[in-house]
N, C-alpha and C positions, 0 to 999 in steps of 0.2 A: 289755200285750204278752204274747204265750202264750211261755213257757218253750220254749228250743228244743229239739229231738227230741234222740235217743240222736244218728240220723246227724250232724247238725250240732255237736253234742257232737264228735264224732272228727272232721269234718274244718268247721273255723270258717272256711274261706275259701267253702262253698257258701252261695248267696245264693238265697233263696225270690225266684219270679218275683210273686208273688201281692200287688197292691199293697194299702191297707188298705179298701179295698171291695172284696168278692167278684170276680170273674170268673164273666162266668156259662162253664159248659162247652158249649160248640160241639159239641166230638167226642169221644166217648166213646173208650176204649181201646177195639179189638175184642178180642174172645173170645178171639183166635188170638192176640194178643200177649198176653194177661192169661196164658195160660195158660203160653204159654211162656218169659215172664218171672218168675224165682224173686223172691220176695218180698226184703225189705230184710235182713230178719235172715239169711237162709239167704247172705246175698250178704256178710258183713260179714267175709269169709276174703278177701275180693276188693277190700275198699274199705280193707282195713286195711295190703294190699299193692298201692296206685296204680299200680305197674310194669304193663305195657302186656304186650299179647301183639302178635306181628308181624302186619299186615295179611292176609289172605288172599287182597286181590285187589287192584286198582292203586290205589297212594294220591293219591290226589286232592291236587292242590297248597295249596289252602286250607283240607286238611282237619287239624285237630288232632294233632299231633305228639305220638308215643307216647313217654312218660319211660325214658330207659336204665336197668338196675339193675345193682349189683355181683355179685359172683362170690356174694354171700351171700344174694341176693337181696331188698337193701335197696335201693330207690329213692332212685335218685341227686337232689340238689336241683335242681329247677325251674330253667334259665336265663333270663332274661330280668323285665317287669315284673311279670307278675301280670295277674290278672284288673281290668278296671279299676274302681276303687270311687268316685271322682269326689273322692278328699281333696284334692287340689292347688286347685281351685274351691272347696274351703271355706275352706283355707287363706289364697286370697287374699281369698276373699269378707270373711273375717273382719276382713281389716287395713284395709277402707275403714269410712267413715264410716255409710254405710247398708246394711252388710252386701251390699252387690249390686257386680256389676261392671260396665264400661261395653263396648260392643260394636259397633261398627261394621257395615253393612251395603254392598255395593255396589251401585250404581244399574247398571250396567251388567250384571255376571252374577249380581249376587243374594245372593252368598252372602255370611259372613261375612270381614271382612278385618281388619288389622291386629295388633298385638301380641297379644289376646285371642284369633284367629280360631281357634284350632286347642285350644284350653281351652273353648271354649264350645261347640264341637261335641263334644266330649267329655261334657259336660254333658247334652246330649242325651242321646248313646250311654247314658251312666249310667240315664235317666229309662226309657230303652228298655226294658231288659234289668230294670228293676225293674216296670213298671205294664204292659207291654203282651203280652196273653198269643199263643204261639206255634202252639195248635193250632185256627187258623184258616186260611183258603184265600188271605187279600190284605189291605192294608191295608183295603179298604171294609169289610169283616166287623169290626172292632175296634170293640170299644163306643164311643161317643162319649165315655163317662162315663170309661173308661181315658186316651182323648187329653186329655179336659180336664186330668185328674190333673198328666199327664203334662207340658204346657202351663203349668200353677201352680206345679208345682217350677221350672221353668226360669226360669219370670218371678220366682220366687223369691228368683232368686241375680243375676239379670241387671238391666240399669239399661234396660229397653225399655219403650214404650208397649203396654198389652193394648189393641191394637187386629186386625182381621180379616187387615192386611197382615203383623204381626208374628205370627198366627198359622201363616198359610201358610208364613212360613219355617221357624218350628219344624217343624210338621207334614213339609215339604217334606225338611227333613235326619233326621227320624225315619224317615218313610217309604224312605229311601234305605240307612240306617241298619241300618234294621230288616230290610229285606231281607239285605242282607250278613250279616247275622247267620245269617236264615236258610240263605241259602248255606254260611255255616259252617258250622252242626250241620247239613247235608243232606250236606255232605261228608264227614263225618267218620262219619254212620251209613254212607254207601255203602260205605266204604273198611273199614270194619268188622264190617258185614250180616251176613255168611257165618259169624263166630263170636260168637255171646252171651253171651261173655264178654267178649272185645274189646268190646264194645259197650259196656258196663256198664264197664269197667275205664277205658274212653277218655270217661267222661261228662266236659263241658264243667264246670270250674270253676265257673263261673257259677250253673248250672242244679244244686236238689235232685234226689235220687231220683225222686219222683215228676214233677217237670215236665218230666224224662227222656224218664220211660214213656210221658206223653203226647205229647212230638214225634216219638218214635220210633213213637207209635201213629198219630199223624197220618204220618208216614213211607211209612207200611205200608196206609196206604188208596190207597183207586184212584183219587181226586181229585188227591192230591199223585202218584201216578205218571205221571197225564193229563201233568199242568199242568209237573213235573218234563223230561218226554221231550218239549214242547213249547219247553219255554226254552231247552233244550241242545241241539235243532236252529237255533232261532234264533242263539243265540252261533257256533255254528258256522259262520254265516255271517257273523257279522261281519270289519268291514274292518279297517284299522289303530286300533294302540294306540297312544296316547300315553307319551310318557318322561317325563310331570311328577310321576310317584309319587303317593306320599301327600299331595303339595300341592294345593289347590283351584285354579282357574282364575282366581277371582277374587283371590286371595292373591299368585298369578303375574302379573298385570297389575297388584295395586298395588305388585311391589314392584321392579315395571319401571318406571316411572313416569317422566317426563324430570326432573330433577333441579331444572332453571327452571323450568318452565312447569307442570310437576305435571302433565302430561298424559298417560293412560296410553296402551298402541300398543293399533292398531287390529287390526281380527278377523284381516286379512294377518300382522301382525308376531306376535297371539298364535298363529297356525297354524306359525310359523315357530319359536319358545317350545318350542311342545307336542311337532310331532314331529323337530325339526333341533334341541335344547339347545345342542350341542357341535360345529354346524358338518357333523353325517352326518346326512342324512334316515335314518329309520327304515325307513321303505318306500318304494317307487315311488311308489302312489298319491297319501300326501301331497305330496311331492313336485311332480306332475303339476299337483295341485293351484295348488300355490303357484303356480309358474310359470305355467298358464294367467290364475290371477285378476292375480299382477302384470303379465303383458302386456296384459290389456286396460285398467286403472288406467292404467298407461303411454300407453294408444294414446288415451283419452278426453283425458287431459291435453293431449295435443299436440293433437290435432283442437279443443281445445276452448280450449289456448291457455291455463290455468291452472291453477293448484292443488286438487284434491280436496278435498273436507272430508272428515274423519271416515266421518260416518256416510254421505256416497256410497262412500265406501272400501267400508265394510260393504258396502252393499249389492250391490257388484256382487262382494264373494268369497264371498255368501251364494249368488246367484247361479249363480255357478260351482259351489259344493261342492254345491246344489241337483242340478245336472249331472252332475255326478260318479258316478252312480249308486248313492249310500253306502245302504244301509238307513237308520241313521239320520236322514238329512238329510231325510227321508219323515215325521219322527213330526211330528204335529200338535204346534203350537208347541212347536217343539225347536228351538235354536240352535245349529246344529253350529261348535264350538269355543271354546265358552263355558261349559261345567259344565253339570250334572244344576238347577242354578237359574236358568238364563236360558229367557228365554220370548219366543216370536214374540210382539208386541204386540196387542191384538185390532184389531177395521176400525175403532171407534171410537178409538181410541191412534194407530192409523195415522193416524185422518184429522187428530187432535188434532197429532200430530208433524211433519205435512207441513202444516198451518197456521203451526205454529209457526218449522218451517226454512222457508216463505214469509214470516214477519213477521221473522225475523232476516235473511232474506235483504234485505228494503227494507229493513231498517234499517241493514244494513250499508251499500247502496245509498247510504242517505240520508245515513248518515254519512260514506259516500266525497263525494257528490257536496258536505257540508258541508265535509269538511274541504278539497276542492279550491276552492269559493269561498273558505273561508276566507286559504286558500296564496296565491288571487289578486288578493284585496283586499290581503294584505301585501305582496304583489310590487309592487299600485300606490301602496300607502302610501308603500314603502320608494322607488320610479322619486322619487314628490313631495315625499318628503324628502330628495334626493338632488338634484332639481330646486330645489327651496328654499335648501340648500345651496349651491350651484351660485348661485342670484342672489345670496344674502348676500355668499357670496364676490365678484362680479363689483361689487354696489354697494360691498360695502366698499373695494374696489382704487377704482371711480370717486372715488368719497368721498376716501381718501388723493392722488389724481393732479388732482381739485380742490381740494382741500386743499395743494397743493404748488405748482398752479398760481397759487393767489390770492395765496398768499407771494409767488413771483417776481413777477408784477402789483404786489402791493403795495412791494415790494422796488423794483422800476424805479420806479412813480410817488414815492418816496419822493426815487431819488438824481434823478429830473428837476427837483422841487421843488428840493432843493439847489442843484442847478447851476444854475438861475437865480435865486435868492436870491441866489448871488456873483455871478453877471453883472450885476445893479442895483445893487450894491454901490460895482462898480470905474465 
């Protein structure tokens, strides 16, 4: 391993993004930023006082939070955790028997659930921020040879099958992941751009000098300002936000779960979860929402004289939010109200699913219609044992009332015998 530099000398919490195979470089620094970016050493009056200079233009809400200094111009201590190193996943990785952890996945939204869920995306985030280089245009551009890396450490620590379906999850929370990140350090050069000092002074913990210079040079080209000033009209248009925070969707329905039956609610009751938590819709539109899909649930039911299942539930609030007019509800296999990991199923899933709720549906059938012969064979079991009963009872009373009869019979011929024995007598 190469001895680390002077910079990483003075400050040991910067993390080189560069994993142990090369990166190849995508994009050069331009001219314009090489030139106007002072060199490391020239800069070490700046990295040796981390204190911030004030924004110059509006701070963006995700963007990196400048460190207050004293009256002496010593940098006050960092609040909060730190940059995240991934210790806590070693820690416990260490206390099992196979160094690995065990991790849940959800069948319904995808994502990670249970006690581990929020450790293991983390793990991720970790694998991210060390193997996958930033001055590229989308997750497609990133080597493969970075994602596999990236994929080996995780499987590393985690108790999963390497198979193509446990890849896609990985990938799926990198790529989500990864983005946010981007979004951070996008935000936090905007909000800083105008002074070159700020800029340099507000580098992300995470990131060296150098992998700096290259997102801030990828920054600074005309591909990231396209592709920037297209997303930020997009967002702009989006609809309602949900109040489930930092929790996944999937995390949120198992730990709603019915308590007997282990059943978790359905897309209605998660829509009700995400934007009503506390009893106030958020906005109208969810709202609207809910309401139109539970009126028409309601109205099938009575027209139709039963109980919904599940997945008809789905389908007719998917439906409605389809309706709704959302941007989102428009993205090709996107399931709105289920996470960034749930998927419209393909035509072949579809047709496999609607076979399958036609074979459970007969089978339900068959086993109504069994267990009602079954109800009515005991009902005439139970009429001819009761019948049966009924004669035992009736012969045994004959039985006693001849039996009582033959006494008195035998009783009279016994005293006529008598009484004529004394009449031949006298």
């Amino acid at each position: 391993m190469a001895p680390p530099s002077a910079s990483q000398r003075r400050h040991p919490q910067m993390v080189s993004l560069q994993p142990s195979t090369p990166l190849p470089q995508l994009l050069q620094p331009s001219s314009e930023v090489s030139m106007q970016m002072p060199n490391e050493a020239s800069l070490s009056h700046l990295l040796d006082d981390p204190s911030t200079l004030p924004p110059s233009q509006k701070f963006y809400s995700h963007a990196r939070r400048p460190r207050p200094v004293t009256s002496d111009s010593t940098p006050m201590p960092k609040k909060g955790r730190g940059t995240l190193k991934g210790l806590k996943v070693a820690k416990k990785a260490s206390e099992t028997s196979d160094g690995k952890l065990p991790i849940t996945f959800s069948r319904k939204f995808g994502g990670p659930i249970d006690i581990n869920y929020r450790t293991f995306v983390d793990s991720v985030v970790v694998q991210v921020r060390q193997h996958l280089p930033l001055n590229v245009k989308n997750w497609k551009e990133i080597p493969d040879e970075n994602k596999n890396i990236l994929k080996a450490k995780v499987l590393n620590k985690w108790r999963l099958d390497d198979n193509d379906d446990t890849q896609a999850k990985i990938f799926k929370i990198a790529k989500e992941r990864y983005r946010g990140w981007r979004a951070d350090l996008s935000a936090t050069y905007k909000t800083y751009k105008h002074d070159r000092e700020a800029v340099i002074r507000n580098k992300p913990q995470e990131l060296n000098m150098d992998a700096w210079y290259d997102v801030i040079s990828y920054f600074e080209s005309d591909d990231f300002k396209t592709i920037s000033d297209r997303n930020a009209e997009n967002r702009s248009k989006r609809g309602s936000i949900h109040c489930t925070g930092s929790k996944s969707f999937a995390q949120i329905s198992f730990e709603n779960r019915d308590p007997e039956t282990q059943k978790e609610p359905d897309d209605l009751q998660m829509w009700a979860l995400a934007y009503c938590p506390k009893g106030q819709w958020a906005h109208d539109t969810p709202k609207h929402v809910y309401e139109e899909a539970k009126e028409k649930i309601a109205e099938m039911e009575v027209n139709e004289d039963r109980t919904l299942s599940s997945s008809e539930r789905d389908t007719i609030f998917q439906s409605v939010v389809s309706m709704s007019g959302s941007k989102s509800s428009s993205k090709s296999r996107y399931v709105l109200g289920r996470g960034y990991m749930a998927k419209l199923p393909t035509s072949t899933e579809r047709v496999r699913n609607e076979l399958n709720s036609e074979v459970q549906s007969m089978k339900s059938q068959l086993d109504a219609e069994r267990a009602e012969r079954v109800a009515e064979r005991a009902e005439m079991e139970a009429k001819f044992e009761a019948e049966r009963t009924k004669r035992a009872a009736e012969h045994a009373e004959m039985e006693v009332q001849f039996q009582r009869l033959r006494q008195t019979m035998r009783e009279e011929f016994l005293a006529i015998l008598a009484n004529q024995s004394q009449g031949g007598g006298q």
